[in-house]
Every structure is written in C-alpha cells, then in structure tokens.
MISE-389884 format. One record per residue: z, x negated, y negated of N, C-alpha, C in turn; residue number from 1; residue in three letters. Coordinates in steps of 0.05 Angstrom, whole numbers, plus 32768, in hexadecimal, padded with zeros to 4 digits. Each point is the difference from the previous one (the first is absolute). Layout:
MISE-389884
+------+--------+---------+-------+---------+----------+------+--------+---------+-----+------+
| n.up | n.east | n.north | ca.up | ca.east | ca.north | c.up | c.east | c.north | seq | type |
+------+--------+---------+-------+---------+----------+------+--------+---------+-----+------+
|    Z |      X |       Y |     Z |       X |        Y |    Z |      X |       Y | NUM |  ALA |
...
+------+--------+---------+-------+---------+----------+------+--------+---------+-----+------+
***
This chain:
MISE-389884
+------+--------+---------+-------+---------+----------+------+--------+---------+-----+------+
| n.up | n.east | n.north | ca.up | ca.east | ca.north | c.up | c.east | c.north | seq | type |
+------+--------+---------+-------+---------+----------+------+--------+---------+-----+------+
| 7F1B |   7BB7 |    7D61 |  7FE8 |    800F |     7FF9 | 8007 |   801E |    8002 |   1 |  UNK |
| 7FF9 |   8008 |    7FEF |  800E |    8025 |     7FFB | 7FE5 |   8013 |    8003 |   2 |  UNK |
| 8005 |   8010 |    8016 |  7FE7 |    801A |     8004 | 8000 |   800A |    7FF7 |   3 |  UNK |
| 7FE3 |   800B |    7FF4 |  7FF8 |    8015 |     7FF1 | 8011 |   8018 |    8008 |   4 |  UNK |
| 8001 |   8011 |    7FEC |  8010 |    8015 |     7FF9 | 7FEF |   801A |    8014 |   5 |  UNK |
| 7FE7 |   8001 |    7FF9 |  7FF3 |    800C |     8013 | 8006 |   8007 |    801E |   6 |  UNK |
| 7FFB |   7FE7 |    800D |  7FFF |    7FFB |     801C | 8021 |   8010 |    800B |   7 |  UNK |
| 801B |   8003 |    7FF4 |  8013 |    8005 |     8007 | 7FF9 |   8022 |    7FFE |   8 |  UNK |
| 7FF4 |   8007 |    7FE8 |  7FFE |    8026 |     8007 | 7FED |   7FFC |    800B |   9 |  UNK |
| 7FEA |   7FFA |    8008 |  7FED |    8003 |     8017 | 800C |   8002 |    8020 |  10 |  UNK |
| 8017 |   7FE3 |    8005 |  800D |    7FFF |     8015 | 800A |   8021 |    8002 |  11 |  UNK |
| 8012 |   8003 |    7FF3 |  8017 |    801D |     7FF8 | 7FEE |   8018 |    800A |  12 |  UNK |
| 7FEC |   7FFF |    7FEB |  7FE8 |    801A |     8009 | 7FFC |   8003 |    801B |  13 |  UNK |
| 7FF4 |   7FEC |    8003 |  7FF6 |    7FFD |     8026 | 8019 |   800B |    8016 |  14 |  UNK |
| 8019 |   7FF4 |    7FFA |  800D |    8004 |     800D | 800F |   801C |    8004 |  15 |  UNK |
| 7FFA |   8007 |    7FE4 |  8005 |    8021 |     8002 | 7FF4 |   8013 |    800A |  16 |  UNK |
| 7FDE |   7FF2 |    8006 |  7FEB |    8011 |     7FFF | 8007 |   7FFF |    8022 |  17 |  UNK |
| 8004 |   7FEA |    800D |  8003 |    7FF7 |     801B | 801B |   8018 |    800A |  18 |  UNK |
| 8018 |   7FF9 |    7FF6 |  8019 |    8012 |     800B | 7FF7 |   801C |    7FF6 |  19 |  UNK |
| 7FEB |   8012 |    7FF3 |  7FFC |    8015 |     7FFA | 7FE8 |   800B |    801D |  20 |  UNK |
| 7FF4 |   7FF0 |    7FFF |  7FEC |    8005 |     8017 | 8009 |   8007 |    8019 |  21 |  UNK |
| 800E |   7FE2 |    800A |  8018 |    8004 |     8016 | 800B |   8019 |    8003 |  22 |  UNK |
| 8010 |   800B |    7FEB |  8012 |    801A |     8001 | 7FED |   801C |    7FFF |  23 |  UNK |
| 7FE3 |   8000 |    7FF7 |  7FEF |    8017 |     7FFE | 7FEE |   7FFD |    801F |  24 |  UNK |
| 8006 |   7FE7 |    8001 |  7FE9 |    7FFE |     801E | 801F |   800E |    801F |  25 |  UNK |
| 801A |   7FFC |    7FF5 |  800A |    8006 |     8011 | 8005 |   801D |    8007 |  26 |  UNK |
| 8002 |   801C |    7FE5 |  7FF9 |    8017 |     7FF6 | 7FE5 |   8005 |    800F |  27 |  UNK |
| 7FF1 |   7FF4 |    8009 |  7FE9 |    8007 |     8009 | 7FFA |   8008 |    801F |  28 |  UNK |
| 801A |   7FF5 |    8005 |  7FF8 |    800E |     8026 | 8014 |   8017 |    8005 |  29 |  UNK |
| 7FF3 |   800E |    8007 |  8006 |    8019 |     8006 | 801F |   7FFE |    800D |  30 |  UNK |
| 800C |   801D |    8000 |  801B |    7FFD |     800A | 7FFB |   7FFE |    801F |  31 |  UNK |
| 7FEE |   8018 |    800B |  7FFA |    8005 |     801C | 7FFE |   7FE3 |    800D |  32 |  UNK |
| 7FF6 |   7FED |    7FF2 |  7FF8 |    7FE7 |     8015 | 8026 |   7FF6 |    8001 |  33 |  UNK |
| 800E |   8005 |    7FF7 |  8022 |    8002 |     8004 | 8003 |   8010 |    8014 |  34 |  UNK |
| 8003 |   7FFF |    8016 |  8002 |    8010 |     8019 | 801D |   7FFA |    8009 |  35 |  UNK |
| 8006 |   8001 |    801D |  8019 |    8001 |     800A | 8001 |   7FDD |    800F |  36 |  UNK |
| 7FEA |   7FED |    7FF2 |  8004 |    7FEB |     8004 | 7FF8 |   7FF3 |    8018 |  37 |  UNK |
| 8001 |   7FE5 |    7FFD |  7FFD |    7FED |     801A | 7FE8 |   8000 |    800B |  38 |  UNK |
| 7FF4 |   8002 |    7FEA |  7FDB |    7FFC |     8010 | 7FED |   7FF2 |    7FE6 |  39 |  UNK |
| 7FEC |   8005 |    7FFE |  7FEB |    7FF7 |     7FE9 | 7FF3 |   801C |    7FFB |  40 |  UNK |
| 7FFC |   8003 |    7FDE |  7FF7 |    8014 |     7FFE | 7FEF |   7FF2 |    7FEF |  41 |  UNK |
| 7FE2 |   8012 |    7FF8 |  7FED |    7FF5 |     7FF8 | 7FE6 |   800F |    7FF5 |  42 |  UNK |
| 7FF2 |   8000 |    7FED |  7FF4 |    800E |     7FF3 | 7FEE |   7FF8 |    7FE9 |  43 |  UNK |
| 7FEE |   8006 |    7FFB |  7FE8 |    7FF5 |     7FEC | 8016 |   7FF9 |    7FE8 |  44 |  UNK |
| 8003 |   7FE4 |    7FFA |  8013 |    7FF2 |     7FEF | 8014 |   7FFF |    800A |  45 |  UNK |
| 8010 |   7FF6 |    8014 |  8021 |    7FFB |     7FFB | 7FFD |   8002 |    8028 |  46 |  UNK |
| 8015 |   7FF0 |    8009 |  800E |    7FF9 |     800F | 8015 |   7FFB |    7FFE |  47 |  UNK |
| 8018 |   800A |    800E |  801C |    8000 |     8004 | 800B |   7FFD |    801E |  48 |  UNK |
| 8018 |   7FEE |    8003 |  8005 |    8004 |     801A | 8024 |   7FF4 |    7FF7 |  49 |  UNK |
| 8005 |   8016 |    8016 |  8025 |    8000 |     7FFE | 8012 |   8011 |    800A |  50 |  UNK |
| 8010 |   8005 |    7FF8 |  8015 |    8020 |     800B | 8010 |   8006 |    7FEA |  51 |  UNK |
| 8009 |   8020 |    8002 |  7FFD |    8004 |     7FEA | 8026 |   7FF2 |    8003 |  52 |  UNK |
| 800D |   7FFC |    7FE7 |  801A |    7FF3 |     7FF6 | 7FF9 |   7FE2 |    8008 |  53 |  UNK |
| 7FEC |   7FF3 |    7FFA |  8004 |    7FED |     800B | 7FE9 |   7FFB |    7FE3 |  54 |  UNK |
| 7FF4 |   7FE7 |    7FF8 |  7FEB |    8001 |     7FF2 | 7FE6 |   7FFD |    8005 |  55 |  UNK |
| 7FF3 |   8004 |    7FF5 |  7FDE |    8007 |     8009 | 7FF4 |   7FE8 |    7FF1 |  56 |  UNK |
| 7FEE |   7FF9 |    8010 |  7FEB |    7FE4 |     7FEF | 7FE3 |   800E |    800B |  57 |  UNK |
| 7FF1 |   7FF8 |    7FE3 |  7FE1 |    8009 |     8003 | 7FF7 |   7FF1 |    7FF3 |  58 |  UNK |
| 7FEC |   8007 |    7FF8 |  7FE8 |    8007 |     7FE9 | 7FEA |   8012 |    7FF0 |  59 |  UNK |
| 7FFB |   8002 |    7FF2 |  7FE9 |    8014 |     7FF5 | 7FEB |   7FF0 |    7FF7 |  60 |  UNK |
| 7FED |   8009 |    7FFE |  7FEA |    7FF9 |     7FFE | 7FE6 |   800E |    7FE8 |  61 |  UNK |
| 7FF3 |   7FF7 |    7FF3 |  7FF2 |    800D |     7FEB | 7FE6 |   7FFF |    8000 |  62 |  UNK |
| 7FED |   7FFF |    7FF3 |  7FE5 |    7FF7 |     7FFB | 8009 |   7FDA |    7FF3 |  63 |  UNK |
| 8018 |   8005 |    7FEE |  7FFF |    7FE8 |     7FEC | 801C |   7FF6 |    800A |  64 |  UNK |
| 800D |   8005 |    800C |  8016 |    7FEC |     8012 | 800F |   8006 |    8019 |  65 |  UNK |
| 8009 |   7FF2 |    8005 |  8015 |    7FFD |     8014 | 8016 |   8002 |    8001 |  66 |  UNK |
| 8023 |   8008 |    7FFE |  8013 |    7FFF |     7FF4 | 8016 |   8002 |    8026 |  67 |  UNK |
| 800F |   7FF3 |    800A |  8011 |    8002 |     800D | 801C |   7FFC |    7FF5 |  68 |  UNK |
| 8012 |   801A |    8015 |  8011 |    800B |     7FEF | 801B |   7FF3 |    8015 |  69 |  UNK |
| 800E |   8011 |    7FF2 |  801F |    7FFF |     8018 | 8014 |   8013 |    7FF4 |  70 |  UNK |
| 800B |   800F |    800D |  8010 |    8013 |     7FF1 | 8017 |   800E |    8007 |  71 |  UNK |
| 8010 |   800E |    7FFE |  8017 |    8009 |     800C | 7FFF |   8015 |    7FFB |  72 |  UNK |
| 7FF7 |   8012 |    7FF4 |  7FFE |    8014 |     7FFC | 7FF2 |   8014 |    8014 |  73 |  UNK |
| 800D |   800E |    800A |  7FED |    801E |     8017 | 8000 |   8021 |    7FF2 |  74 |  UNK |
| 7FEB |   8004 |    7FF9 |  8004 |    8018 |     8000 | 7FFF |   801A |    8013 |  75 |  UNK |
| 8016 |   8011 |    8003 |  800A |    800A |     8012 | 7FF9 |   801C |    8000 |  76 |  UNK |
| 7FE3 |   8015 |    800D |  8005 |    8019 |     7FFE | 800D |   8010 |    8018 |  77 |  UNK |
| 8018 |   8004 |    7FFB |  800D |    8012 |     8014 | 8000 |   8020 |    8007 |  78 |  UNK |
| 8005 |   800C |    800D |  800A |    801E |     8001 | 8013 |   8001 |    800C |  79 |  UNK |
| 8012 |   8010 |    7FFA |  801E |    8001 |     800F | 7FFA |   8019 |    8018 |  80 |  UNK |
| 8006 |   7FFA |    801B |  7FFB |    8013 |     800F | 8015 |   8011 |    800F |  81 |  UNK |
| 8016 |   7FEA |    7FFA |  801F |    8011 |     800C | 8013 |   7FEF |    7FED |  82 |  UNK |
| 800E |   8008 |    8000 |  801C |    7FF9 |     7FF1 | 801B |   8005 |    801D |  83 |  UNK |
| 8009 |   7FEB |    8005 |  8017 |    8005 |     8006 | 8016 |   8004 |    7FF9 |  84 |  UNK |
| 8016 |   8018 |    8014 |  8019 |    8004 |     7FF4 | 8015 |   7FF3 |    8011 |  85 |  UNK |
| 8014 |   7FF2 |    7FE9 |  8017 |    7FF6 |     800A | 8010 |   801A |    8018 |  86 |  UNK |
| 8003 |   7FFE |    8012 |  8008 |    8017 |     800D | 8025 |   7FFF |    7FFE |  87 |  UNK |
| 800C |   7FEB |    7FFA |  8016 |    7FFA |     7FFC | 800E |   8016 |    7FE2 |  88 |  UNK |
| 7FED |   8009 |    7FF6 |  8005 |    8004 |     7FEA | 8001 |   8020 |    7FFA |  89 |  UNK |
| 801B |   8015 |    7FF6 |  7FFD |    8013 |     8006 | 7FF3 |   800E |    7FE8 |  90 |  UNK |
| 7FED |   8014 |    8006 |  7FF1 |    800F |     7FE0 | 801F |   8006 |    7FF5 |  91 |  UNK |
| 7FF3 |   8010 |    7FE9 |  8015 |    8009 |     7FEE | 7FF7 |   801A |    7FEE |  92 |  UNK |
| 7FE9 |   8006 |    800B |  7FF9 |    8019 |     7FF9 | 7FF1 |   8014 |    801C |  93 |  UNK |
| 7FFE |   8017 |    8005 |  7FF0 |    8003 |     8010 | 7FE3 |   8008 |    7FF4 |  94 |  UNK |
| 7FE5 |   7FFC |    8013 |  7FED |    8001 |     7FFE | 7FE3 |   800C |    8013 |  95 |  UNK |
| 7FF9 |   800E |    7FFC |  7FE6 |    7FFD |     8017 | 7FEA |   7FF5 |    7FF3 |  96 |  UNK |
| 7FF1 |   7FFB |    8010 |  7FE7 |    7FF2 |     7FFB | 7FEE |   8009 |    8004 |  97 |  UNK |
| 7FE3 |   7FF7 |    7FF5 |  7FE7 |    8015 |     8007 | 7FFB |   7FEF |    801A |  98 |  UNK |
| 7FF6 |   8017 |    8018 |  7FF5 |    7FF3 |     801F | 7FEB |   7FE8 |    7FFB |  99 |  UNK |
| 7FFA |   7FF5 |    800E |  7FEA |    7FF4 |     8009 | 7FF1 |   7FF3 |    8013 | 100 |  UNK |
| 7FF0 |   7FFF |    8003 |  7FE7 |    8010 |     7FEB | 7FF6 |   8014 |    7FFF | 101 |  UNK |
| 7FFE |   8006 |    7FE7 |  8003 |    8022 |     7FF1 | 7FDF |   7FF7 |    7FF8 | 102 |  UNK |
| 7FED |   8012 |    8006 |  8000 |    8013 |     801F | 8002 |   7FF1 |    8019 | 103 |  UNK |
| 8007 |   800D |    801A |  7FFF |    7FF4 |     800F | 7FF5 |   8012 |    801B | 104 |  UNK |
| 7FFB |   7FF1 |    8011 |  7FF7 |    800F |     801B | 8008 |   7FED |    801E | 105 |  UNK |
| 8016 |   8007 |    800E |  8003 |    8015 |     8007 | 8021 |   7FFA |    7FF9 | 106 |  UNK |
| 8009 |   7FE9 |    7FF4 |  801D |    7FFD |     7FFC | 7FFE |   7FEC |    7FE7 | 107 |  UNK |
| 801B |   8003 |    7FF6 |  800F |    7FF1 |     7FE9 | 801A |   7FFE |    7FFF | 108 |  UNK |
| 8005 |   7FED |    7FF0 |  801D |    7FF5 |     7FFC | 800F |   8004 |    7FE6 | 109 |  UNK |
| 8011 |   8011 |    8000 |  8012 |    8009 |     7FE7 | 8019 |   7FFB |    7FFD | 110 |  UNK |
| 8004 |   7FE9 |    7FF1 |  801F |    7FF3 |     7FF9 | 800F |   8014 |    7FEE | 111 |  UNK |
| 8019 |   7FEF |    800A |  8019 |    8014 |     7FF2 | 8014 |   7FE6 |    7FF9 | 112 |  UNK |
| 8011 |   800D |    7FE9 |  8017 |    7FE9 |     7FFE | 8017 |   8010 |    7FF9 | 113 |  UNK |
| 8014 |   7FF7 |    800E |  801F |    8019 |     7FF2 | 801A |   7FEE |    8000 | 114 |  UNK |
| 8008 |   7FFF |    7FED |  801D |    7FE8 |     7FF7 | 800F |   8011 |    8000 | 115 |  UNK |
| 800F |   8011 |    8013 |  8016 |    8006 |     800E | 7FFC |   800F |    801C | 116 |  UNK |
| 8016 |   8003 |    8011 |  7FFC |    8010 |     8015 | 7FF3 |   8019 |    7FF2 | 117 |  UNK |
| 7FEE |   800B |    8016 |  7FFE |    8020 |     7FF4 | 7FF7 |   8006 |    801B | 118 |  UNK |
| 7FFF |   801C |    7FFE |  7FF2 |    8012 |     801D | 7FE2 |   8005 |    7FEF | 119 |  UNK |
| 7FE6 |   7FF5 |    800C |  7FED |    7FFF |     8000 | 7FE7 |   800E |    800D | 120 |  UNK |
| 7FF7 |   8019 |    7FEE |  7FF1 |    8011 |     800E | 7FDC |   7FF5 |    7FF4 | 121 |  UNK |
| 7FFB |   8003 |    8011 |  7FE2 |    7FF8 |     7FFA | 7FE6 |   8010 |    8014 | 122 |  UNK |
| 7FF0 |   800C |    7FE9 |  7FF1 |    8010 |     8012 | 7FDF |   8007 |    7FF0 | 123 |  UNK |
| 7FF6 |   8005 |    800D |  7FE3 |    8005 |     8006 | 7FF8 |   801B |    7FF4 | 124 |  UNK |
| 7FEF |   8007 |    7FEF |  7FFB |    8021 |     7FF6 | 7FDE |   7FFD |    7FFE | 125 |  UNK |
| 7FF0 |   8011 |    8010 |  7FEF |    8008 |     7FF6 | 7FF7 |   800D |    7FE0 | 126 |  UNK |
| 7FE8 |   8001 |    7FF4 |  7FFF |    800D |     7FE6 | 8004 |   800E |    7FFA | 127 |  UNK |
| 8004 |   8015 |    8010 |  800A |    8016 |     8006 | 8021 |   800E |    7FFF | 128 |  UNK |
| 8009 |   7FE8 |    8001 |  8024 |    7FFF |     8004 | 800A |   7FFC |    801D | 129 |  UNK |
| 7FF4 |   8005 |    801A |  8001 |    7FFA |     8014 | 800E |   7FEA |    800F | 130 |  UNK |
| 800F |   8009 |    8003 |  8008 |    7FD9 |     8008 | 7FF2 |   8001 |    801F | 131 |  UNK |
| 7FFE |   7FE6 |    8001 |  7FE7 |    7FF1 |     800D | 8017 |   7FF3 |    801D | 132 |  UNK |
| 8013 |   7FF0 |    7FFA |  8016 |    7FEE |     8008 | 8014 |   7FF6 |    7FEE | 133 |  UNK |
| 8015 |   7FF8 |    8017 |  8012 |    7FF1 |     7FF4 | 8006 |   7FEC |    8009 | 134 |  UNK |
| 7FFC |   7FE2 |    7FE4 |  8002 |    7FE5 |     800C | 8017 |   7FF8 |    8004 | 135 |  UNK |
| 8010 |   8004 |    7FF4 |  8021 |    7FF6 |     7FFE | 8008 |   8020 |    7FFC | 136 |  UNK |
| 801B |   7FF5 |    800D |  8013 |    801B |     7FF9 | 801C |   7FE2 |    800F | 137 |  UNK |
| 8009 |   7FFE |    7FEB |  801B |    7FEE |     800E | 8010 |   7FF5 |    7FDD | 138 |  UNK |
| 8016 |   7FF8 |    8012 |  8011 |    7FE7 |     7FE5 | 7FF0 |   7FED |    7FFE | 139 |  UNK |
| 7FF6 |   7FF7 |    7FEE |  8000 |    7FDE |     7FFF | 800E |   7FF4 |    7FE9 | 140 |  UNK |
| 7FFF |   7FE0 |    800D |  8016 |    7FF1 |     7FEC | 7FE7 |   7FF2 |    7FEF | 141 |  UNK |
| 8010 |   7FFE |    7FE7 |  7FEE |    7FF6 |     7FE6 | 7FE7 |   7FE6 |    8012 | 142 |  UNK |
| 7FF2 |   8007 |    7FF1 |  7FE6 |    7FF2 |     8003 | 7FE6 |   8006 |    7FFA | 143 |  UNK |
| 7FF0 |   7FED |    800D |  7FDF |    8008 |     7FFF | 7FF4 |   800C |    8015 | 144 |  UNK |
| 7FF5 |   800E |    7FFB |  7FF8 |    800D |     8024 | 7FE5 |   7FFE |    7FFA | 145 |  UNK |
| 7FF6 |   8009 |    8017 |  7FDE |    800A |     7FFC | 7FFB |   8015 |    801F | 146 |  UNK |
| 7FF8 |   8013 |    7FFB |  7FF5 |    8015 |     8013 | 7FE1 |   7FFC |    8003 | 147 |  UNK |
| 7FF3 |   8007 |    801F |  7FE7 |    8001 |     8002 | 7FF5 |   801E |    8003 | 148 |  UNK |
| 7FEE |   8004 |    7FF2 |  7FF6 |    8022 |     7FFD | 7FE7 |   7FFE |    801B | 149 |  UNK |
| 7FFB |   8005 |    800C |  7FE8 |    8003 |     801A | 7FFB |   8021 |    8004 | 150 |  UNK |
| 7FE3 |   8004 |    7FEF |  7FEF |    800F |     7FFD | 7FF2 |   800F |    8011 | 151 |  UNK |
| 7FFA |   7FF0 |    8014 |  7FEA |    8009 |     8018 | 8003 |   801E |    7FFD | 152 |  UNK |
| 8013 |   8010 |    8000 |  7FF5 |    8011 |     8011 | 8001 |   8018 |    7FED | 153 |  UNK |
| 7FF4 |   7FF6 |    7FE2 |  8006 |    8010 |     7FE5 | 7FE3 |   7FFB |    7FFA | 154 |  UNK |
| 7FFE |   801D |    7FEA |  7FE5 |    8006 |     7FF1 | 8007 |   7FEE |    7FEA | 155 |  UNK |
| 7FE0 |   7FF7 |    7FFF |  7FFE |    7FF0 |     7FDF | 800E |   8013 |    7FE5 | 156 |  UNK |
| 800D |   7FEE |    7FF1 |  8006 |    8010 |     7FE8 | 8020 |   7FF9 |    7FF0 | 157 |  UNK |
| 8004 |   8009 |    7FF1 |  801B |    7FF4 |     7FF1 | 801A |   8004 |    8011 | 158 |  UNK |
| 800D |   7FF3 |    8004 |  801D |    8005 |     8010 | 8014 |   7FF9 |    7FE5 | 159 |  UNK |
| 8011 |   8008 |    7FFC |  8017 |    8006 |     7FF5 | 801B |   7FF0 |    8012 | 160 |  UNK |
| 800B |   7FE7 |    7FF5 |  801B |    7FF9 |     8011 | 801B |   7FFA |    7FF1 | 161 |  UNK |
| 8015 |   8007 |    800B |  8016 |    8007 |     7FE3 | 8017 |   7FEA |    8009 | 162 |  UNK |
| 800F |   7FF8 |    7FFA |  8010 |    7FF9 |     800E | 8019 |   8012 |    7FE7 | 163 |  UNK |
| 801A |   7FFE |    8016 |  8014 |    800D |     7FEF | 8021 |   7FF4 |    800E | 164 |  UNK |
| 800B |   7FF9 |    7FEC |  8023 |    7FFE |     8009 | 800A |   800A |    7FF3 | 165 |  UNK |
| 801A |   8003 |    7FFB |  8016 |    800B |     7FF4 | 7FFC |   7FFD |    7FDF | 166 |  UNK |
| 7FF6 |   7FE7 |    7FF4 |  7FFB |    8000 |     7FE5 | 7FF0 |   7FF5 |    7FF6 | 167 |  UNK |
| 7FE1 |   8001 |    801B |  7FE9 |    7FF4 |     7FF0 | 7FEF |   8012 |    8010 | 168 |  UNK |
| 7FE2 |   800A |    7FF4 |  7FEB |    8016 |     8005 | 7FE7 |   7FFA |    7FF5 | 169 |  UNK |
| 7FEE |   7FF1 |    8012 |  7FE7 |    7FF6 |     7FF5 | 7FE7 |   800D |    8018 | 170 |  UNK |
| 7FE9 |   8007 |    7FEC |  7FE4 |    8006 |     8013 | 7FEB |   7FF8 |    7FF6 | 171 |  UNK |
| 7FFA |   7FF5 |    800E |  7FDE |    7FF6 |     7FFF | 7FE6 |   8006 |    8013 | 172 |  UNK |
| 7FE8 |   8005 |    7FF0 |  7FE7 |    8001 |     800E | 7FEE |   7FEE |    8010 | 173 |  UNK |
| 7FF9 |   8001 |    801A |  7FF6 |    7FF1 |     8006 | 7FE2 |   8011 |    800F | 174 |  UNK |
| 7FF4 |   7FEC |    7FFE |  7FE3 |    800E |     800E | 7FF1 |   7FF7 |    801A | 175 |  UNK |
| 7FFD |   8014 |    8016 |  7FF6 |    7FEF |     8019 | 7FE7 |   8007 |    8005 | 176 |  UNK |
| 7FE4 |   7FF9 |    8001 |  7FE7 |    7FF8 |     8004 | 7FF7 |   7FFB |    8016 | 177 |  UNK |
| 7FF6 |   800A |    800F |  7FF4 |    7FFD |     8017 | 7FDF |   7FFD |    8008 | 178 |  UNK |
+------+--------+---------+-------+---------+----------+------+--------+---------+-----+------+
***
C-alpha cells in the first residue's frame, strides 16, 4: 500500500519546522546565564545547569512551547588582565614602558627591558627639569626589570622619568594625584 505523496512533505515540513525552533529557542537564552559554571542558572524562560567546557542541558520555555536543549557550545566573555612573560627569554630591543597606574597616588610601577649589558641610569625629573631621584644607576644584564616610583612625599602633578644607557634614551610622563 503506497502513502500519499502529501503526508511525506508534511512529515519533512514539521520536522524542519521542529529542528528550526530547537536551534532559535536555543539563541534565546542569554549569554550571562553562561557563567563560570557548576550551578543552575535560571530566568523567565530557560533553565540551564552545568560548567562551563563541559555541556549544558536545559530548556526554554514560551507562551506556545517547551523545547529542551543540550549543547556544547559556551560562550566566553573574557578580559585579559595580565599577560605573562617568559622570563627565560632575552628582549631584543630596548624599551620603557608607560608606569602604572598612570595616574597614580602615592606609588607606581615602571618596567624596563634591555637586550644587552648596559650601565643603566634611571631617574626622576620634576616639570620643571628638576630631578626628583635616582632609581637605578648600575650595569644590568639583558632583561626585564621593573622599578617602584613611591610618591609620598611629592606634590601632585606631572613627573618626568628618563631612563638612559650608552645607546638607548627614552622619557615619559607620568602623573601623581593626591
């Protein structure tokens, strides 16, 4: 006995209409309810519970259905807050860096990097041209450094810090706020 021709795109329809729903009902829950995992999160339509690399099972919910999901997918909003450096690894240019945090009160931290020995002067100038201090005054061997600037006992306002060796000469502004 052979089925109507009908009933097979009717099946087809439905089933498209079904795996379309599924995939728009899953678009429907917010990223935020994707947290850092391992609990139930939950909200007018949709329940989820899981961690995040692992997969999440829920459901959503409508006026006109029901739809439970399962999925592998996390979406991930990050901010990068440090970057680490290989310390094994020698620069190959020298560099200073802006302090931070620029502004600051009553101290900050201002990196340096130098890929060869050099004699390393580093120092402090008021706006004025004044030098203020000196943080380094020595050799150092190639690397990353970082110096701490400590303010206390300075007027708010732009400080000027240079560093200098034999064949590199860099200055930057920094500002202290009190």
């Amino acid at each position: 006995m052979k089925k109507p021709l009908w009933s097979f795109f009717f099946f087809t329809i439905f089933s498209l209409m079904l795996i379309a729903q599924m995939a728009f009902a899953q678009n429907q829950i917010p990223f935020s309810v994707l947290s850092s995992g391992g609990e139930k999160s939950s909200g007018a339509g949709y329940l989820l519970s899981g961690t995040v690399g692992e997969s999440f099972i829920g459901k959503t919910v409508n006026a006109a259905n029901q739809h439970n999901v399962g999925f592998w997918y996390v979406y991930k909003q990050s901010t990068i807050t440090e970057v680490e450096r290989e310390e094994e690894t020698i620069p190959t240019v020298f560099k200073l860096e802006q302090n931070y945090p620029n502004p600051f009160n009553p101290s900050t931290v201002i990196r340096y990097q130098i890929p060869v020995v050099s004699k390393v002067n580093f120092k402090i100038y008021d706006i004025l041209g004044n030098e203020i201090t000196v943080l380094v005054n020595e050799e150092k061997e190639p690397g990353y450094y970082e110096v701490k600037f400590n303010a206390l006992n300075y007027a708010s306002g732009i400080y000027i810090y240079r560093i200098q060796t034999e064949s590199f000469v860099n200055t930057k502004k920094m500002l202290l706020i009190k």
